[in-house]
N, C-alpha and C positions, 0 to 999 in steps of 0.2 A: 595511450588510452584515448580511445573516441566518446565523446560527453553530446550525448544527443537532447536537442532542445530545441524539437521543431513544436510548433503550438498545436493543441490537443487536449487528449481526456486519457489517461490511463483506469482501463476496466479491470477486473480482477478477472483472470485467467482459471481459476480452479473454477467457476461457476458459469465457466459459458462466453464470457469476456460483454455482459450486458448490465455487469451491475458498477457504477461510477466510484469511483475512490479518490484519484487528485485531478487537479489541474495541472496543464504544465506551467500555469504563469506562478504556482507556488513550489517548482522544481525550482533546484539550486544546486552550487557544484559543493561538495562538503569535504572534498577531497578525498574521500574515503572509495571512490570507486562504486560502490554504490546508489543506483536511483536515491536519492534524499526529498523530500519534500519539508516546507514547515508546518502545514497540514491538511487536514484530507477534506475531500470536496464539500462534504457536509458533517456535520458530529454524528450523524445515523448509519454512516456509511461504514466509518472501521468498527470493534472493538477492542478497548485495550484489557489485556488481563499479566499479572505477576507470571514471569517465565521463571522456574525453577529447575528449567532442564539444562545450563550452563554447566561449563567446570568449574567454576565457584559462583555458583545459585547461591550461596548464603553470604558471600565476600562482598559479592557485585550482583546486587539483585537488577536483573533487566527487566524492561516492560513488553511484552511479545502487543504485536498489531494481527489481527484478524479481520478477515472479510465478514460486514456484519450479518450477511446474504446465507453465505457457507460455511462458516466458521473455518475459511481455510485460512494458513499459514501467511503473514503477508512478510514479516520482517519484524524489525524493533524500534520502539520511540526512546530517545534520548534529549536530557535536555541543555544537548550543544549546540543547539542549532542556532540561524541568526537572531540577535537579540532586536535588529529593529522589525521582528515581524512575530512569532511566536514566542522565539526561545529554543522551539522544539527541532527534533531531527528526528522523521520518521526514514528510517533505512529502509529500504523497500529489497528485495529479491527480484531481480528481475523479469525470472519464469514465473512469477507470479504475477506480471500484469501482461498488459495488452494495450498497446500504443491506438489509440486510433487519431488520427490526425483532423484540426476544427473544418467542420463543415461536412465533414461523414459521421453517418451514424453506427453505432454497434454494431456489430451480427453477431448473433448469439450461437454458439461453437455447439453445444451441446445437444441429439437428439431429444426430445421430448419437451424440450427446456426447461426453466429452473424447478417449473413445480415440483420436477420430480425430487431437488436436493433435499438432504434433513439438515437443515442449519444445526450446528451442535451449542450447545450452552455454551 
């Protein structure tokens, strides 16, 4: 498995790849394969909301992560993540961001750009 952690800004990929979500200096390896983070670049940036769409939604209640821009899909928050920094472990998907490497700016993917998205509740 390749674990990429060059310095940068991961953007959220459903809305264009111009709206900011982590750092990489709060990426970490969680073993899980998965992008992990301990948390996102600003508290305005995700949303978290109760995911009931699991195979035991009521056994093992997860926390879904959303783009606060799009309301797209970003992954899930758990709280295994390191204790000397949050606690948390935001699992991230990885088709859902957009690497941009420090000292480049976004481009923003989407004709029209974001105005056109309807953020969902």
């Amino acid at each position: 498995m390749i674990i990429f952690y060059e310095k940068g800004t991961y953007y959220c990929a459903c809305c264009g790849g111009d709206h900011a979500l982590y750092s990489s200096a709060a990426k970490f390896d969680s073993g899980t394969g998965w992008p992990s983070f301990w948390e996102p670049i600003s508290s305005n940036s995700v949303t978290l909301q109760e995911d009931k769409s699991g195979l035991f939604d009521s056994a093992i209640p997860r926390t879904e992560v959303l783009c606060s821009r799009c309301g797209g899909h970003l992954g899930h928050v758990f709280d295994d993540g390191p204790k000397e920094h949050t606690g948390l472990r935001y699992c991230m998907n990885s088709p859902a961001l957009i690497f941009v490497p420090e000292g480049q700016k976004p481009k923003h993917k989407l004709e029209g750009g974001a105005s056109q998205l309807n953020p969902q509740p």
